[in-house]
C-alpha positions as CSV (number, residue, x, y, z in Angstrom):
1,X,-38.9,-36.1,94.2
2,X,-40.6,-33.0,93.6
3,X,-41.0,-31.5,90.2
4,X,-39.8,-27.8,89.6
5,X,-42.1,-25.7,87.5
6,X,-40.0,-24.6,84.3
7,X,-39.3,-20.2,84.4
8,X,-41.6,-18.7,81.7
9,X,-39.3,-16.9,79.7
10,X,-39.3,-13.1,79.8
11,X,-41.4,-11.8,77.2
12,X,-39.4,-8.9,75.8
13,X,-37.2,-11.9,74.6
14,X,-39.8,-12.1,72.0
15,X,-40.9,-7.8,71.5
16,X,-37.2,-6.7,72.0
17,X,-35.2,-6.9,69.3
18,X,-31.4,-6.6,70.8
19,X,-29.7,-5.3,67.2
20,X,-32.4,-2.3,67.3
21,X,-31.6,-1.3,71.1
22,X,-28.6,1.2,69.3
23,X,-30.7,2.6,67.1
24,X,-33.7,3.3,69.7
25,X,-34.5,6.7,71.8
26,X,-34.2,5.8,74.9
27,X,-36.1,9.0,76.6
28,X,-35.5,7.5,80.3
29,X,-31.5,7.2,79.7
30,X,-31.4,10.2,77.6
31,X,-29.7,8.4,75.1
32,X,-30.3,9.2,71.1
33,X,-30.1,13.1,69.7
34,X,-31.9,15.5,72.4
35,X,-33.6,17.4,69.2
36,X,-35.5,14.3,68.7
37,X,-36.5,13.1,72.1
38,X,-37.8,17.0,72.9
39,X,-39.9,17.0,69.7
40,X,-41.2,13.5,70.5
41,X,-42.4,14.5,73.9
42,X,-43.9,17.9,72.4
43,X,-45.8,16.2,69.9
44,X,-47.2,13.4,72.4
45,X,-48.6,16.2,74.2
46,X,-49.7,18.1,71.4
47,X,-51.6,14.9,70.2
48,X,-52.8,14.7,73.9
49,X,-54.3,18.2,73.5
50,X,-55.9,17.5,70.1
51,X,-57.5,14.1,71.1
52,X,-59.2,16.4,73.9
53,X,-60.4,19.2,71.4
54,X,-61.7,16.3,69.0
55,X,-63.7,14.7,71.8
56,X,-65.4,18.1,72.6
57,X,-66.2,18.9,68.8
58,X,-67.4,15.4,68.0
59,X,-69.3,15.4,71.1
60,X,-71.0,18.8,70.6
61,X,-72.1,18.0,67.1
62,X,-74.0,14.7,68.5
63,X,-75.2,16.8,71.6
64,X,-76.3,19.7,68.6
65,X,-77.9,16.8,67.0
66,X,-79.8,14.9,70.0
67,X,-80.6,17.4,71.7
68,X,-81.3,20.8,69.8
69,X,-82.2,19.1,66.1
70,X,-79.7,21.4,65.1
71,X,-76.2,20.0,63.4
72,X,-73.2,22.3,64.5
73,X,-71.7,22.5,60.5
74,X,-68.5,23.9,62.3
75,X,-67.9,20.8,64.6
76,X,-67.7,18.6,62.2
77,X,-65.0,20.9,60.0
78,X,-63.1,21.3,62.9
79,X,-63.2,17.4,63.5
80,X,-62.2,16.4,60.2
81,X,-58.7,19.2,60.5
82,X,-58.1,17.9,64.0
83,X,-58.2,14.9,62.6
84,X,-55.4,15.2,59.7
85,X,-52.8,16.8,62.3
86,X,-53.9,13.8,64.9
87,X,-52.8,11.2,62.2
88,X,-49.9,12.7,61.0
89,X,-48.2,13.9,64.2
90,X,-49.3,10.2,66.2
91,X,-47.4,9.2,62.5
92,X,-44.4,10.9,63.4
93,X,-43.9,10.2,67.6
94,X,-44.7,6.4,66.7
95,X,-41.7,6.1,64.5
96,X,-39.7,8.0,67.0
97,X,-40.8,5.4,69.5
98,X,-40.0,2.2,66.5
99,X,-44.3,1.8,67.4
100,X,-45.4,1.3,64.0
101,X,-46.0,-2.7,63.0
102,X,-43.2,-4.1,61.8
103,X,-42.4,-8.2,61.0
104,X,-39.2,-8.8,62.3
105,X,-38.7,-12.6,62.0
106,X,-36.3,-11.8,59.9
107,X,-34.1,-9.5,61.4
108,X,-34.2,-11.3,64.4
109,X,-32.0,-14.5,62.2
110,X,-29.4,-12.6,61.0
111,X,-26.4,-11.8,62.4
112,X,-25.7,-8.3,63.9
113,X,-24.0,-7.0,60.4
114,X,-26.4,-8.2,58.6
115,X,-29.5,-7.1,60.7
116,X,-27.7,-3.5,60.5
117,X,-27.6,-3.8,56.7
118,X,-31.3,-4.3,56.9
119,X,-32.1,-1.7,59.0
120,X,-30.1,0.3,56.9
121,X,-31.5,-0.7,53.3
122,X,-35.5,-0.3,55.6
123,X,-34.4,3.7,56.5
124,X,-33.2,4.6,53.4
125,X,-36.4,3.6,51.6
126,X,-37.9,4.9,54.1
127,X,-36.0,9.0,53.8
128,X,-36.6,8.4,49.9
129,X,-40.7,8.2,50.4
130,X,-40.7,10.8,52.7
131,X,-38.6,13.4,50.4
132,X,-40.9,12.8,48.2
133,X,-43.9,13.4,50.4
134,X,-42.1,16.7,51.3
135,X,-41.6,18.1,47.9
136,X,-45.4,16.6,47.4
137,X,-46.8,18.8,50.3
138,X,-44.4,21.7,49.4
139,X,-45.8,21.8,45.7
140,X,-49.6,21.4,47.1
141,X,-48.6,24.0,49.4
142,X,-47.3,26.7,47.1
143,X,-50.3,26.2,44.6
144,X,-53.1,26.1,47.6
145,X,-54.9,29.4,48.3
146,X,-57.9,28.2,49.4
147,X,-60.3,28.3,52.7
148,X,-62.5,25.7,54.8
149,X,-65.8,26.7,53.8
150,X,-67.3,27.7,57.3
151,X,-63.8,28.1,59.4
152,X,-62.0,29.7,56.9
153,X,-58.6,28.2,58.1
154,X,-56.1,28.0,54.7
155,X,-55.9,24.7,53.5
156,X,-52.3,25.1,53.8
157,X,-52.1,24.9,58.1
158,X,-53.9,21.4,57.1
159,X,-51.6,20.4,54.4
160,X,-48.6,21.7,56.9
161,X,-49.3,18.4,59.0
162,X,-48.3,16.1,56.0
163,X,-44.9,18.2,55.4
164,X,-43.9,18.7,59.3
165,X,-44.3,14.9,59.4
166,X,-42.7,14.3,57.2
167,X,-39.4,16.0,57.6
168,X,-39.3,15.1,61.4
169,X,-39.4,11.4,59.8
170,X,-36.8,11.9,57.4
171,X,-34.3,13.2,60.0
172,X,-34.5,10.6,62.1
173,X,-34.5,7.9,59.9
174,X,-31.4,9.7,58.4
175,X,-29.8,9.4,61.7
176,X,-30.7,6.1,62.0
177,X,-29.0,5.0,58.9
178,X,-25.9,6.8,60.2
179,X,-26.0,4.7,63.2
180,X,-26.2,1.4,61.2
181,X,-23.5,2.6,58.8
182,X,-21.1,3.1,62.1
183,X,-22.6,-0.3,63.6
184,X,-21.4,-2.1,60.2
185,X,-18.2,-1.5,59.9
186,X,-17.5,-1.6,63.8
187,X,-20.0,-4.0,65.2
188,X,-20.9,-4.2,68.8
189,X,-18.9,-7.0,70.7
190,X,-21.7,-9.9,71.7
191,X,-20.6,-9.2,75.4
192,X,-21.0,-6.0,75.4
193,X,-24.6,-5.9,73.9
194,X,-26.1,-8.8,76.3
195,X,-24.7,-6.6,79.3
196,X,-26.2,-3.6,77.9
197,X,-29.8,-5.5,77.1
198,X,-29.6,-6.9,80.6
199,X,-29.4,-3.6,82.1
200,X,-32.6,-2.8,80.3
């Protein structure tokens, strides 16, 4: 009697977690507020574009270097500002995305109101740090006046990164505690969530 090899099981069983699906952009379906999923796209392109300038700077301060004994003093500025926005924006289109490392074991046992209440509780903290790194940046902002010293860009189109970040952060994890608030008091039916993952 032949043996039949066991199905592996999928493995977004173990990456997907079902209760989040609600509170996810989906940018294929168009499902989630528009304003979000536009600036998501904008800044993965933007980040795109300044990965691409930060290759060429980097590279033509080592070329500078090797070739012409002759550091370019600008590159490396230039890098090191490229660098900020690069962190900051890649901060704020992985969060869109729910991309940033998360452990989830224990979401993933409790039931769907109390997963939501979780989810909940983890964006509020999460709009109070930001506000505060908003009215951080803000006050930095209003008392910078300075320069790079070779560029001459103000310090505040640097220190703009944190704030922009910051508030794009804030209003989405705003709108994802709304969504948990609504998914509390009416949670999805169990049917109707395994059809909907299914379809995914």
């Amino acid at each position: 009697m032949p043996h039949s090899t066991p199905v592996p099981p999928d493995p977004d069983v173990y990456l997907d977690d079902p209760n989040r699906e609600p509170l996810e952009l989906d940018f294929a379906a168009r499902k989630g507020p528009a304003i979000f999923r536009w600036l998501t796209v904008a800044m993965e392109q933007l980040i795109a574009a300044i990965l691409v300038a930060l290759i060429i700077s980097v590279s033509a301060n080592v070329i500078g270097r090797s070739l012409l004994n002759q550091s370019l003093p600008w590159a490396d500025e230039l890098a090191r500002m490229l660098f900020i926005w690069l962190v900051f924006i890649g901060a704020a289109a992985a969060f869109a995305r729910f991309e940033h490392i998360a452990v989830d074991i224990l979401v993933r046992k409790l039931p769907q109101r109390g997963a939501y209440m979780l989810y909940l509780l983890q964006h509020l903290i999460i709009s109070g740090l930001m506000g505060v790194m908003v009215w951080g940046g803000y006050v930095v902002m209003t008392r910078s006046t300075g320069r790079s010293a070779i560029l001459g860009v103000p310090w505040n189109l640097i220190n703009l990164s944190l704030v922009l970040c910051a508030i794009f952060i804030v209003a989405v994890a705003l709108w994802r505690a709304w969504q948990c608030v609504r998914l509390i008091r009416n949670p999805p039916s169990a049917s109707s969530s395994d059809s909907a993952h299914g379809a995914h």
